[in-house]
KEDREN-158439 format. One record per residue (C-alpha): chain; z, y, x; residue number from 1; residue in three letters. Coordinates in Angstrom, 3 decimals, m for minus. Each point is the difference from the previous one (the first is absolute). Layout:
 dotor        Z        Y        X tivo margu
     A        Z        Y        X  NUM   ALA
...
//
This chain:
 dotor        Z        Y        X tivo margu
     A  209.905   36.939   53.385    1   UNK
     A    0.160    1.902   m3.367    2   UNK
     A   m1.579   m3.262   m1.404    3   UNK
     A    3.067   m2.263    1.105    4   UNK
     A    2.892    2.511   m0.970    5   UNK
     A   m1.392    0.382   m3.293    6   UNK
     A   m0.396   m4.027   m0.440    7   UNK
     A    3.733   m0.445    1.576    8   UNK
     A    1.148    1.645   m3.133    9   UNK
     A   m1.358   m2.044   m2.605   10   UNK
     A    2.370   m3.067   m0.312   11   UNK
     A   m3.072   m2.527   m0.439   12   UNK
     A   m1.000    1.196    3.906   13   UNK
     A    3.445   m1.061    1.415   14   UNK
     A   m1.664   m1.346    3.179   15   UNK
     A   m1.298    3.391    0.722   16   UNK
     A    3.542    1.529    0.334   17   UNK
     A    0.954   m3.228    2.267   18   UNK
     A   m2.678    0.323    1.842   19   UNK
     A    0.399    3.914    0.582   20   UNK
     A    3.599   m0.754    0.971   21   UNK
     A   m0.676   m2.382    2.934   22   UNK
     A   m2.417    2.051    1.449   23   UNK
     A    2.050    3.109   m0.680   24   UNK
     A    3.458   m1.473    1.469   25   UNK
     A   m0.686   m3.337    1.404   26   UNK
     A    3.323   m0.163    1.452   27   UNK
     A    1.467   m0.021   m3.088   28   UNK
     A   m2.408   m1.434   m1.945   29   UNK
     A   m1.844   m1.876    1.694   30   UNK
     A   m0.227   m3.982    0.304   31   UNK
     A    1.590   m1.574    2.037   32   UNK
     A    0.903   m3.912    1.507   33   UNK
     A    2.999   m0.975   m2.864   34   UNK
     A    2.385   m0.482    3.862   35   UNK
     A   m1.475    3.585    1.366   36   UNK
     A    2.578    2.585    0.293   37   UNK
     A   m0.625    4.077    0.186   38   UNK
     A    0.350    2.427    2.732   39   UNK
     A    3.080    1.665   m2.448   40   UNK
     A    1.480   m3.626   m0.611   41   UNK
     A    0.035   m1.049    3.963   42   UNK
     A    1.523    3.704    0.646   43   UNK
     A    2.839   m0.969   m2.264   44   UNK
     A    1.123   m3.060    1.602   45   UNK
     A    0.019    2.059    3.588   46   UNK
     A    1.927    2.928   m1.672   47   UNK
     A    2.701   m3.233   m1.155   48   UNK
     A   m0.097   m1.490    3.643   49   UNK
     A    0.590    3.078    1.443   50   UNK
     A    3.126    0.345   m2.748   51   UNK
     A    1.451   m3.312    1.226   52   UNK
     A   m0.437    1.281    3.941   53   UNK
     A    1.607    3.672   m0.790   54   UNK
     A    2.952   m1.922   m1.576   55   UNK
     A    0.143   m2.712    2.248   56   UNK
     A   m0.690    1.274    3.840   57   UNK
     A    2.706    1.728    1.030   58   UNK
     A   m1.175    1.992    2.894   59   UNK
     A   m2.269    2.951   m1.106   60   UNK
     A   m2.630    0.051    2.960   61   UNK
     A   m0.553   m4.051   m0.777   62   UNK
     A   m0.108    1.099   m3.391   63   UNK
     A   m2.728    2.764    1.308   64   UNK
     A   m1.974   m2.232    1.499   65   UNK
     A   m0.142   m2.894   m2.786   66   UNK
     A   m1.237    2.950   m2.344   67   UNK
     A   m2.367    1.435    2.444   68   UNK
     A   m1.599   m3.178    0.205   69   UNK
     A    0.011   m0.804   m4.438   70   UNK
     A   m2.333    3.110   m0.193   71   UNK
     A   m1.950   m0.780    2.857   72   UNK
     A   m0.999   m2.905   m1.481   73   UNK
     A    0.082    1.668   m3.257   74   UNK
     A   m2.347    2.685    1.101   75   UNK
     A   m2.619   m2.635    1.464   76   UNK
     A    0.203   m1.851   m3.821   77   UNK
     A   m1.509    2.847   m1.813   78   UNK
     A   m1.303    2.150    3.222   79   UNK
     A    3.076    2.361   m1.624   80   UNK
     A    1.563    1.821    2.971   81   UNK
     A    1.873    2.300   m1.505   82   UNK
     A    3.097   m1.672    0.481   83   UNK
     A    0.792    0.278   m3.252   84   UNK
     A    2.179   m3.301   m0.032   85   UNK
     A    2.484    0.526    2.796   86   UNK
     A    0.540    3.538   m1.338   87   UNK
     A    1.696   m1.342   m3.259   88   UNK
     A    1.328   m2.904    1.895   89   UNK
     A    2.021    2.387    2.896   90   UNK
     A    0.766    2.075   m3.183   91   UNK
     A    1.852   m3.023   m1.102   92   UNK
     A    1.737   m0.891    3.326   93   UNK
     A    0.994    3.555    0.490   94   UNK
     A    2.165   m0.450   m3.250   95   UNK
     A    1.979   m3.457    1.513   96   UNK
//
């Protein structure tokens, strides 16, 4: 491991330090398909759906159960269930 660190710093190993950083954080460095979205990327369209259904359901249980259902599915994405999603998102309709 010492080996690669050391050759990651010398400019002429570039490949080292892109090769390190795929392994390292693949989700963020990785490869991927040029159409392939990431976990973080899909989360941000939900969080703007559930925007659009805050501001545009009127009645607060339907409301509920829209959002309920966005981090269900978000949850079953990334195997997330921390409901992290529909907390921000109720934080939002809370304010309307």
């Amino acid at each position: 491991m010492q080996n690669l660190r050391n050759a990651a710093r010398d400019e002429k190993h570039w490949r080292a330090s892109v090769w390190w950083l795929e392994r390292r954080a693949p989700e963020r460095y990785g490869r991927r398909a040029p159409d392939a979205i990431s976990a973080d990327q899909l989360r941000q369209v939900i969080e703007q759906l559930a925007e659009v259904i805050v501001e545009g359901v009127a009645s607060q249980s339907e409301r509920e159960q829209l959002l309920d259902r966005f981090t269900e599915i978000a949850s079953n994405v990334h195997g997330d269930e921390s409901g992290e999603l529909a907390n921000g998102a109720e934080e939002s309709g809370s304010e309307s």
